[in-house]
VEXDREN-2710 file (C-alpha; in Angstrom, 1 decimal):
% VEXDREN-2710
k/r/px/py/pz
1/UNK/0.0/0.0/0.0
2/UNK/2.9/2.6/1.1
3/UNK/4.6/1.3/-2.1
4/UNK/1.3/2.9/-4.5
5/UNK/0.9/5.7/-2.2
6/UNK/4.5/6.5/-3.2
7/UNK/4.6/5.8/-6.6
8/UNK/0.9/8.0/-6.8
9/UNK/1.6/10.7/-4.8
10/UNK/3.7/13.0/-7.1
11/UNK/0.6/12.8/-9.4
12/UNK/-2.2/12.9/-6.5
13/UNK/0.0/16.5/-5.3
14/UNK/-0.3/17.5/-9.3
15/UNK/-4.1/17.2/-9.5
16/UNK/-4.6/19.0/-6.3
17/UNK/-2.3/22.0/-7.3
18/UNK/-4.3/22.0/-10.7
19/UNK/-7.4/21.8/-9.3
20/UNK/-7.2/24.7/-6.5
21/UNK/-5.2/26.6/-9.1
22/UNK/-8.6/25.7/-11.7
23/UNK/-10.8/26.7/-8.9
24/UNK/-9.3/29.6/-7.9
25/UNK/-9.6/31.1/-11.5
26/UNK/-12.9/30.3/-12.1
27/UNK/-14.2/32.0/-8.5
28/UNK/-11.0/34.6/-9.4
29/UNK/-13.5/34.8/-13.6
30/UNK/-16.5/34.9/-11.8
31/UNK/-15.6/37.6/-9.6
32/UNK/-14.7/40.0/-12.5
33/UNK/-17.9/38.9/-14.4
34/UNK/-19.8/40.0/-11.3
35/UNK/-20.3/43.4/-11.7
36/UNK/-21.3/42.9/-15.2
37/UNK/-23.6/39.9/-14.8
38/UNK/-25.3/42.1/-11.7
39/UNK/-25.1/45.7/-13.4
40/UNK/-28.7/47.0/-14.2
41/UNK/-29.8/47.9/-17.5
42/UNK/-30.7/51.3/-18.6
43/UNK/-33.7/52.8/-16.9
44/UNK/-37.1/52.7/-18.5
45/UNK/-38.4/56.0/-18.9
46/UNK/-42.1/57.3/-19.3
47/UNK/-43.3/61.0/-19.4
48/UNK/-46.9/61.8/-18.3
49/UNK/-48.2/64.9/-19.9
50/UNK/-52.3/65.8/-18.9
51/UNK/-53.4/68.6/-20.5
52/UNK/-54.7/71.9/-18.8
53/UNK/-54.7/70.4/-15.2
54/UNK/-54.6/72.9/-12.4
55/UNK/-51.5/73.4/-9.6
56/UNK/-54.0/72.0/-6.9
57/UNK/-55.8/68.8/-9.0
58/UNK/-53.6/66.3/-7.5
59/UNK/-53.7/65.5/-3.6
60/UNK/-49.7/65.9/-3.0
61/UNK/-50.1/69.4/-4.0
62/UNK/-53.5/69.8/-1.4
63/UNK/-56.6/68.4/-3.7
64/UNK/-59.1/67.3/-1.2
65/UNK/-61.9/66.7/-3.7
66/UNK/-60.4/64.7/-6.5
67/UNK/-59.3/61.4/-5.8
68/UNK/-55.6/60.7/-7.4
69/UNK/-54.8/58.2/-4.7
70/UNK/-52.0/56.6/-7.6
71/UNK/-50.4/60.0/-8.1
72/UNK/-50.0/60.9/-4.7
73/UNK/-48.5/57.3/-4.1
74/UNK/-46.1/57.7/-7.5
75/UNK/-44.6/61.3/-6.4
76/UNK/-44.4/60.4/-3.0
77/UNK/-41.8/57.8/-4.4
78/UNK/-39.7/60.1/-5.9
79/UNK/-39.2/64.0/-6.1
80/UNK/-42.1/66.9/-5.9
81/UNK/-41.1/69.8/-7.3
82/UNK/-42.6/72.5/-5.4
83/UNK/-41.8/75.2/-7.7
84/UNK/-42.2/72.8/-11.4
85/UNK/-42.5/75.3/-14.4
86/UNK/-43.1/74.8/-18.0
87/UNK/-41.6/76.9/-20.8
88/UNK/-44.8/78.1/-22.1
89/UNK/-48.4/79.2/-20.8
90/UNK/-50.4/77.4/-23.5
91/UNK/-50.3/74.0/-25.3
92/UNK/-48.6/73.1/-28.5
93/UNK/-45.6/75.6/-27.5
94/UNK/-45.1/73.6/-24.4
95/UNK/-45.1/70.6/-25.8
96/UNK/-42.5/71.6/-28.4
97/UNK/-40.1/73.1/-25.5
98/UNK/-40.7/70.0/-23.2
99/UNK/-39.8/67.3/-26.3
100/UNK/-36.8/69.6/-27.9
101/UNK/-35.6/70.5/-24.4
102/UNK/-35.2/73.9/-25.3
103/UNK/-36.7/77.3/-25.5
104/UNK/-39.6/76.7/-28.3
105/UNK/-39.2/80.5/-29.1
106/UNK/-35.4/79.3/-30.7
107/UNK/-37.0/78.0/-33.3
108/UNK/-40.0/79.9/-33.7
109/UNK/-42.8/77.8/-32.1
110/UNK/-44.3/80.2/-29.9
111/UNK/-47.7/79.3/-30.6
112/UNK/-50.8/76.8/-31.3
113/UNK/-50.9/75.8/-34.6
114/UNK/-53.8/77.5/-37.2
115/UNK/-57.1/75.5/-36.9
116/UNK/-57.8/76.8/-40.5
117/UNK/-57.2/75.0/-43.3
118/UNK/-54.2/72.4/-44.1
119/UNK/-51.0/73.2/-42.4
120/UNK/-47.9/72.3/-44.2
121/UNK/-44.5/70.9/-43.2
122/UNK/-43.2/74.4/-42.2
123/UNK/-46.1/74.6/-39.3
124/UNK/-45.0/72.8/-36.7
125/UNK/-41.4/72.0/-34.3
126/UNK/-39.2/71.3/-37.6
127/UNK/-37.3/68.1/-38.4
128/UNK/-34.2/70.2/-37.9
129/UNK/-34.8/69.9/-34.0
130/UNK/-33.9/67.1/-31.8
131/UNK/-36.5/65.6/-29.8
132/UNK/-35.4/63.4/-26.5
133/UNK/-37.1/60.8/-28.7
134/UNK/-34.2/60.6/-31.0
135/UNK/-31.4/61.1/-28.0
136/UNK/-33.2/58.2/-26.4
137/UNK/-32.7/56.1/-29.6
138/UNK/-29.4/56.6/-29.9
139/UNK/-28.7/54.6/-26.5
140/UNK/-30.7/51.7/-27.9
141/UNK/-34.3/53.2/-26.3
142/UNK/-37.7/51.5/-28.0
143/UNK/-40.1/54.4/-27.9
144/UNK/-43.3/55.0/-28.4
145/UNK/-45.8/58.6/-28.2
146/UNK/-49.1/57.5/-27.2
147/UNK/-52.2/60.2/-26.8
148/UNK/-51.9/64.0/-28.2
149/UNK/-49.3/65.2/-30.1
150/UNK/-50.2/69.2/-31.2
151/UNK/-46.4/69.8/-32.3
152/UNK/-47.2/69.5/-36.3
153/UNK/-50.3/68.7/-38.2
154/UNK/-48.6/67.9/-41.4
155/UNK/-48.1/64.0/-41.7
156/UNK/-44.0/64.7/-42.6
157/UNK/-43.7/65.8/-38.8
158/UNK/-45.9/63.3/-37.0
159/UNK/-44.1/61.0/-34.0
160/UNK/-43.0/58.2/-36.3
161/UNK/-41.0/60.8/-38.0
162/UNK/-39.7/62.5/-35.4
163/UNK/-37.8/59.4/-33.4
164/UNK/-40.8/57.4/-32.1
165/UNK/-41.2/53.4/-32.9
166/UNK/-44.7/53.7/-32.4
167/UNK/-47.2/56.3/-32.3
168/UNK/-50.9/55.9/-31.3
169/UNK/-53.3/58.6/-30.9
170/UNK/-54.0/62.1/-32.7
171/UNK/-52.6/65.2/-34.2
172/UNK/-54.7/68.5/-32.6
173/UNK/-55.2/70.3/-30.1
174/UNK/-58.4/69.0/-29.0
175/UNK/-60.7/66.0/-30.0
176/UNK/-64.2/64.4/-27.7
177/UNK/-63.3/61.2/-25.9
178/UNK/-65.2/58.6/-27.1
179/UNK/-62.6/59.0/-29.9
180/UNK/-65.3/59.8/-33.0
181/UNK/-63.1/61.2/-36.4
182/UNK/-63.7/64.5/-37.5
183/UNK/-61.5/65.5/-39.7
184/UNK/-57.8/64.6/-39.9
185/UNK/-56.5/66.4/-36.7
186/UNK/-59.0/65.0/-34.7
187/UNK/-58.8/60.8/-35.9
188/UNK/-56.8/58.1/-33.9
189/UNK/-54.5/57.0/-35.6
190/UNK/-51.9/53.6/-35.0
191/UNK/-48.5/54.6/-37.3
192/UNK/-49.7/56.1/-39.9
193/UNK/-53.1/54.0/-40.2
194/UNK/-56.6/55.3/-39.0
195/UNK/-58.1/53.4/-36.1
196/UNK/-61.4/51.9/-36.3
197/UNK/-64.2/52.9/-33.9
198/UNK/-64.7/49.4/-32.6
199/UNK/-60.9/48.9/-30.6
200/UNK/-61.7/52.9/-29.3
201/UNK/-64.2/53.4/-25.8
202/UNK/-63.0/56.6/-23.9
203/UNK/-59.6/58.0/-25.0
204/UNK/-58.2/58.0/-21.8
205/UNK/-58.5/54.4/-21.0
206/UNK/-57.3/54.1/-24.8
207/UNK/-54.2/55.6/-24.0
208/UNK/-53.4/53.8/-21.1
209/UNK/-54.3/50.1/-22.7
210/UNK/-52.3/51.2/-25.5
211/UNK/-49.5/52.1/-22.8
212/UNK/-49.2/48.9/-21.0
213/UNK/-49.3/46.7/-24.6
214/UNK/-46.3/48.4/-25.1
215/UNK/-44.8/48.0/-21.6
216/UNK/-45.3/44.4/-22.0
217/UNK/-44.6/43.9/-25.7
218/UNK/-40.6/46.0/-24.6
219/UNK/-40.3/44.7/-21.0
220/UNK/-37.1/42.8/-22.1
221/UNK/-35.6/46.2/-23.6
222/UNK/-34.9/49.7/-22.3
223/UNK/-38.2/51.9/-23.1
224/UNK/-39.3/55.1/-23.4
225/UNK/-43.0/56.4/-23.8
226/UNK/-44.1/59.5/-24.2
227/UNK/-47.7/59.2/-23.2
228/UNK/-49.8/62.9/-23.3
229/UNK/-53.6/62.3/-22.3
230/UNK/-55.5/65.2/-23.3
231/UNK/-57.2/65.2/-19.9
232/UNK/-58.7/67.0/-18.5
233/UNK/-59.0/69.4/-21.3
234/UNK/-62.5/70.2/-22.8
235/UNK/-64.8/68.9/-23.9
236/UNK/-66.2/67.6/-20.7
237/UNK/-66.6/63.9/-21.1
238/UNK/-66.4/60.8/-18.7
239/UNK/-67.6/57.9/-17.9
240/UNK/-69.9/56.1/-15.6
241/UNK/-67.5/54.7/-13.3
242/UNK/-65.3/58.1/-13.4
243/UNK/-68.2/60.0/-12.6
244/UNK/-69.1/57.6/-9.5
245/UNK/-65.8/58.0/-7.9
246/UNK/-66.4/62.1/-8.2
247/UNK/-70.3/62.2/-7.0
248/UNK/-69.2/64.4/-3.7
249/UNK/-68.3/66.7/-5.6
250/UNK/-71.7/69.2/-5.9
251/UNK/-70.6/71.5/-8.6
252/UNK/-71.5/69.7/-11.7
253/UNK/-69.0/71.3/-14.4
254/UNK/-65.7/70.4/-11.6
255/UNK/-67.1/67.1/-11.0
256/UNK/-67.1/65.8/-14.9
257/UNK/-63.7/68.2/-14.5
258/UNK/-62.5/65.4/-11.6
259/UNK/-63.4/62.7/-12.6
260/UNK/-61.1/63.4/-16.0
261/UNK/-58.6/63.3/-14.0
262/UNK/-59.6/60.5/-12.1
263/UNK/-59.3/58.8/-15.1
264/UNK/-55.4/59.4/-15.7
265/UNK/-55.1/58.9/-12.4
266/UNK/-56.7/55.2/-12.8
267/UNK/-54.6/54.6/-15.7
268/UNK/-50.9/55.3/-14.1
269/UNK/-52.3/53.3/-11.3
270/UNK/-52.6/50.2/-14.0
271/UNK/-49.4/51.4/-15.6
272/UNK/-47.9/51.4/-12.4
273/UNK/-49.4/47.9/-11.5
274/UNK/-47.8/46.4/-15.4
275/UNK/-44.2/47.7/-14.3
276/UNK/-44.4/46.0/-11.0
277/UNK/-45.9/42.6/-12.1
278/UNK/-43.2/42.4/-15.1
279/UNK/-40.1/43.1/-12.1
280/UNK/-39.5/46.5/-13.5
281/UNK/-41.1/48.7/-11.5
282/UNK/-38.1/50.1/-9.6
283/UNK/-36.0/50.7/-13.1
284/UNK/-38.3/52.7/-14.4
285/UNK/-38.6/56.8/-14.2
286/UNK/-41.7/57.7/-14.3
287/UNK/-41.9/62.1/-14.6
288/UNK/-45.2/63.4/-14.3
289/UNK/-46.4/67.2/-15.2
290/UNK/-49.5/68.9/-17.2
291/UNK/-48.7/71.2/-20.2
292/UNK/-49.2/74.1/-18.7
293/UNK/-51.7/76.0/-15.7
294/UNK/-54.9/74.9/-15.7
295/UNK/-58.0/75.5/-17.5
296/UNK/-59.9/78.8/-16.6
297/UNK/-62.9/76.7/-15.8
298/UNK/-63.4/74.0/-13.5
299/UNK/-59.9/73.4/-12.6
300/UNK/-58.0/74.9/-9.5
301/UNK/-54.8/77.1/-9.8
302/UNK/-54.8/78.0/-6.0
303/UNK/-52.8/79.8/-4.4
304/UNK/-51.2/81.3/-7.3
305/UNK/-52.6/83.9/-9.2
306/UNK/-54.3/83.6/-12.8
307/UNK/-54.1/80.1/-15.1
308/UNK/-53.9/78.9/-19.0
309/UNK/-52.2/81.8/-20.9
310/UNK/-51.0/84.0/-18.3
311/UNK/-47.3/84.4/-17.5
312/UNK/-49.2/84.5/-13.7
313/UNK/-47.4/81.8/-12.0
314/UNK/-50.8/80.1/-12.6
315/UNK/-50.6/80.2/-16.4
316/UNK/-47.0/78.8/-15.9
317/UNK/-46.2/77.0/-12.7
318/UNK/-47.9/73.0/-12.8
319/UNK/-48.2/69.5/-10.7
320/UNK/-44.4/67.9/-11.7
321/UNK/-42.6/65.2/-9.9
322/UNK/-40.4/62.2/-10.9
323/UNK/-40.3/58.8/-9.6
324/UNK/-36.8/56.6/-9.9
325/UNK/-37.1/53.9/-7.0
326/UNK/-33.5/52.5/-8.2
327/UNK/-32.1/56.0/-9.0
328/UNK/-33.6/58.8/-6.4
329/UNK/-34.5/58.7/-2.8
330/UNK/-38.0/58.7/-2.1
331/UNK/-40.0/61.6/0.2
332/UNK/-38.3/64.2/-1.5
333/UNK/-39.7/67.6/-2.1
334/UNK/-37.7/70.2/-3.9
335/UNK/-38.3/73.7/-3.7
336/UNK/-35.6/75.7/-6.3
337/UNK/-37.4/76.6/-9.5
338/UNK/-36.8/73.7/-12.4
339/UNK/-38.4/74.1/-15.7
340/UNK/-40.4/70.9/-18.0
341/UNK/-37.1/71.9/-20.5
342/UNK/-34.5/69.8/-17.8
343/UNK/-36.7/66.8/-18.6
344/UNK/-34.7/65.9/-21.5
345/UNK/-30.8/66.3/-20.2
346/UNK/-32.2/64.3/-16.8
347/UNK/-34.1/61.7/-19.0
348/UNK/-30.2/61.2/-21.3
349/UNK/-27.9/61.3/-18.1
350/UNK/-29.9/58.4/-16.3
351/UNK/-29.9/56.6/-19.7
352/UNK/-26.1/57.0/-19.7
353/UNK/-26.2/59.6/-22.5
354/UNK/-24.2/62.7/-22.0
355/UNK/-26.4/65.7/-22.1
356/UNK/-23.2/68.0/-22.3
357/UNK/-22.9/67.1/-26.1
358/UNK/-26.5/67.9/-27.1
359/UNK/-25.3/72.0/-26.6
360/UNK/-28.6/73.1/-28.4
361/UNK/-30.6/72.4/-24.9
362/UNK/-31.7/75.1/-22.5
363/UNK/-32.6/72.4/-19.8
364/UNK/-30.0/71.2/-17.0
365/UNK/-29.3/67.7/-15.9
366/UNK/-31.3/67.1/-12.3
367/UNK/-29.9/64.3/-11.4
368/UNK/-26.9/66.0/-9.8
369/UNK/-29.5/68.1/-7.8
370/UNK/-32.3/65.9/-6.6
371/UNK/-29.8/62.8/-6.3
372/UNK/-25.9/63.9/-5.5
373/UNK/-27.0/67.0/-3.2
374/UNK/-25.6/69.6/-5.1
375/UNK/-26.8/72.8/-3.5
376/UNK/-26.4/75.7/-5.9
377/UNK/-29.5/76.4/-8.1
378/UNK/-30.2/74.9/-11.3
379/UNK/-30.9/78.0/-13.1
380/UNK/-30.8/81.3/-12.0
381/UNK/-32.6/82.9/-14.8
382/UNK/-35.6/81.4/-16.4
383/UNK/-37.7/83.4/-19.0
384/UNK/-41.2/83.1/-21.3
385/UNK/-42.3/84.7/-24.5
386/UNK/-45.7/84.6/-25.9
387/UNK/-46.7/85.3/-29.8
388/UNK/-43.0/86.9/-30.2
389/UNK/-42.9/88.9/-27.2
390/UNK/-46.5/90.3/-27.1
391/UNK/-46.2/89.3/-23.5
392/UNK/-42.9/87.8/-21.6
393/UNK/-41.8/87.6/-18.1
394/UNK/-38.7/86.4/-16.8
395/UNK/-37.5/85.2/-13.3
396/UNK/-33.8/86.1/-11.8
397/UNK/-33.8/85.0/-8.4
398/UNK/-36.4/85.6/-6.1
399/UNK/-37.7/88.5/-8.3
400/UNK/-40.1/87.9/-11.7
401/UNK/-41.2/90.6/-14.3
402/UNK/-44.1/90.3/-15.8
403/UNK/-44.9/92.1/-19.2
404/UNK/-48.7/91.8/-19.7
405/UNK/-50.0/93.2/-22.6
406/UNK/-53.7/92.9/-21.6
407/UNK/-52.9/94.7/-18.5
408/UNK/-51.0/97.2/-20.4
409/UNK/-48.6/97.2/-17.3
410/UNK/-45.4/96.0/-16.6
411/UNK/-45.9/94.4/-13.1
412/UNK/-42.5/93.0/-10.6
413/UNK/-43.0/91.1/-8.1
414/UNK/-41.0/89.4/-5.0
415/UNK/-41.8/85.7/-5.0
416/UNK/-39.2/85.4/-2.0
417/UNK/-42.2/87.7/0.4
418/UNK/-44.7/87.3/-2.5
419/UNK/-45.2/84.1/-3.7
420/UNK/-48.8/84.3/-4.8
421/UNK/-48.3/87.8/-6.4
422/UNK/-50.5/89.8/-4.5
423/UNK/-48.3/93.1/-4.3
424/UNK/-47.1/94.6/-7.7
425/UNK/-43.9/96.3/-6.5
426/UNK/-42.5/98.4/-9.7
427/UNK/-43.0/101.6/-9.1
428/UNK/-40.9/101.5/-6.5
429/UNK/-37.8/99.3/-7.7
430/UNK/-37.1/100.8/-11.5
431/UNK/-33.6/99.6/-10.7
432/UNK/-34.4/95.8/-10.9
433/UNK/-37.3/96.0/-13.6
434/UNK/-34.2/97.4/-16.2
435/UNK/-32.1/94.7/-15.0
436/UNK/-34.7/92.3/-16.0
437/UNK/-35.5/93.6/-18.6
438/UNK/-32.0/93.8/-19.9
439/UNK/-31.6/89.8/-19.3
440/UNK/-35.0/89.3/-21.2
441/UNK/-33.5/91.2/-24.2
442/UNK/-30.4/89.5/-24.3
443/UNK/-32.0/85.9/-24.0
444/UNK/-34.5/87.1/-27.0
445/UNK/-31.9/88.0/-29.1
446/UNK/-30.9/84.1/-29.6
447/UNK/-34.9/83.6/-30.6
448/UNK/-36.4/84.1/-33.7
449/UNK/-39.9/85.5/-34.8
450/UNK/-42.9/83.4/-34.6
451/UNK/-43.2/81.1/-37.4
452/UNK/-47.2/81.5/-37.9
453/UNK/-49.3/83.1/-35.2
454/UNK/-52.6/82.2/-33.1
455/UNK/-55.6/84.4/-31.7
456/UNK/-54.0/84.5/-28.0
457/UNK/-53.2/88.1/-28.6
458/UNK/-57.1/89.1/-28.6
459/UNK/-58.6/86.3/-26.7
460/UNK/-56.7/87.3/-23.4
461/UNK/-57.6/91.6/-24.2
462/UNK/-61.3/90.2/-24.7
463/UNK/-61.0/88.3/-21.2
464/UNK/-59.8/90.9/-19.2
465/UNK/-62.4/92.9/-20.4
466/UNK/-65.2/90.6/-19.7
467/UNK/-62.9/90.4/-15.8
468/UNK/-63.5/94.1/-15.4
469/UNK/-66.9/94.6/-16.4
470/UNK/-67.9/91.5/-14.1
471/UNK/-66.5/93.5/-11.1
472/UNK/-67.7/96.8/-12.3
473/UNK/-71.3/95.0/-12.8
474/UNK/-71.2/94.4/-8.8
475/UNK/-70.8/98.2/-7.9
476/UNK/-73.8/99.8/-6.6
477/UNK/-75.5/102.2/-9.8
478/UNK/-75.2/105.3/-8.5
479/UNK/-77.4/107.1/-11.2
END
């Protein structure tokens, strides 16, 4: 026995070595495959846009009437922006400044598109511009633009032209949702392709089925969807079981209003449900936001002063947070002025783009802000143009100017002592308006004139006069 053990040990000693040394590189292979084998994949992203929804329609902002249980739960996952702008006070320019990231007035799109007649290629945000959709392709992003799109009517600069895999919904401003064609800016369309009435029911529930279809058909791949109910704008339509949910509320015209957005509300809470069931709830950035103040009926701008198409913070100032579970703390609330534009460098940076290459953008990364704790501000200038300067304000610091045409008034206030902008302080501080004034000139210069124009100019003069004679109506007659 001795005799084999010496004759075999040499070659027992030799398969040992080898097979520790084996070991020890495979757990030595395994180690550096770690990382890579454990690091996660780019973060889904999806955008929620509603349409005309007032500061104080969602419960984390102080709604006590309409039910957005799912919102409340979503942005209390994430970041509140307290003081959440948009670039413009009215639809389609917003819309064009949040997609291109950038001041719509750079290249011309300061207002709605003309309702009459055909609009051609040259109405609309231009091929020339890049939308996030196209940044998000480039680091391997499926995407998709599901709901309202209002950024060209022409057919050359609809979504699948413009960096979106799949489009579903329609090209206006406006259209009733039960989702009936009339006319070619008001049809559902599916890439190109009109939808037939039979797959359509109520457009918001629409949106949202055809929101989770693509969550489930992309699951496997990074995603982006841009996904833009046109809730709660008018008309006023809902359904029963919308309508059931908002029956407390005794004013008829805010209770269809509520239960609209009861609706979207319903749908991220299914969207939300999708991402969880299919594991990637917690990968997934979800930023919320409306186009824009709310409505001048039915919907609720409190505090702030004025709504839709005022350069009032409540024609400008809207509902925004987003939600990253993997990527941001949750609870947050920030309170420095941010602006719908810094959508689109946040949205590239967490894909693992570089935003500091795209130079054409206006917006600012967040990420550093609301995630690394950076505490200076990120902007400290932020400015809005109407129909080429027919009104504008602009905000340095704690102070805003406010050029209102209808008012015929240039009006300053304080939003540091004055947030809701009671006290007009001008006359007083001549020194600060020129300096505003001065920055608003030198950020225009880079702008160009208004490609094509809308009736905002007289619709606001013909509301403020309807605004004074209501309160001159209440005045005792003295005659």
């Amino acid at each position: 026995m001795s005799s084999l053990l010496k004759k075999f040990f040499p070659l027992l000693v030799f398969t040992l070595i080898f097979n520790c040394n084996n070991t020890n590189k495979e757990e030595h292979k395994q180690d550096v495959e770690k990382p890579e084998l454990t690091s996660k994949k780019k973060p889904n992203i999806i955008i929620v846009l509603t349409d005309d929804q007032g500061w104080a329609d969602v419960g984390f902002n102080g709604a006590t009437d309409i039910p957005t249980d799912n919102l409340d739960r979503i942005a209390e996952e994430g970041v509140i922006f307290s003081n959440g702008y948009v670039s413009h006070p009215y639809c389609s320019p917003s819309r064009a400044g949040l997609l291109t990231g950038r001041y719509q007035a750079r290249f011309g799109h300061d207002c709605n598109m003309p309702y009459h007649g055909e609009n051609d290629n040259s109405v609309g945000t231009p091929l020339s511009e890049k939308m996030i959709s196209e940044a998000l392709k480039e680091q391997g992003y499926k995407t998709a633009a599901i709901g309202k799109w209002h950024v060209g009517d022409h057919p050359d600069l609809h979504p699948n032209a413009q960096g979106f895999d799949h489009w579903f919904g329609f090209p206006g401003g406006g259209m009733n949702f039960w989702g009936t064609p009339n006319g070619p800016l008001r049809t559902i369309i599916r890439n190109g392709e009109k939808v037939s009435q039979d797959e359509l029911s109520y457009l918001t529930d629409d949106f949202t089925e055809e929101a989770i279809d693509f969550i489930n058909q992309e699951k496997n791949n990074p995603f982006f969807i841009y996904l833009a109910y046109n809730a709660p704008h008018a008309p006023d339509h809902a359904t029963e079981k919308y309508l059931e949910r908002t029956k407390h509320i005794e004013y008829g015209g805010r209770s269809v209003y509520a239960a609209m957005v009861n609706a979207v509300d319903d749908g991220i809470g299914r969207i939300d449900s999708t991402l969880i069931v299919n594991g990637i709830k917690d990968n997934t950035i979800i930023a919320f936001l409306s186009d824009n103040g709310g409505r001048a009926e039915h919907a609720d701008n409190r505090p702030n002063r004025g709504h839709k198409g005022m350069l009032f913070e409540g024609g400008i100032k809207v509902p925004f947070f987003i939600s990253w579970p993997d990527g941001l703390k949750g609870g947050q609330v920030y309170n420095e002025p941010v602006i719908s534009l810094d959508i689109f460098p946040t949205a590239l940076e967490a894909a693992g783009g570089d935003s500091s290459k795209e130079t054409q953008l206006d917006g600012v990364n967040l990420l550093p802000f609301v995630k690394e704790g950076k505490t200076t501000k990120p902007h400290e200038k932020l400015f809005w143009r109407s129909v080429g300067g027919f009104e504008y304000a602009a905000r340095i610091g704690n102070y805003k100017l406010y050029k209102s045409a209808y008012k015929e008034k240039t009006l300053l206030f304080d939003l540091k002592n004055d947030p809701l902008e009671r006290n007009d302080i001008a006359a007083n501080h001549q020194d600060i308006i020129a300096e505003l004034e001065n920055a608003y000139t030198l950020w225009d210069s880079k702008n160009v004139e208004p490609g094509w124009v809308d009736p905002h100019p007289e619709n606001v003069i013909k509301e403020e006069k309807r605004f004074k004679a209501t309160r001159n109506k209440s005045l005792k007659n003295k005659k």
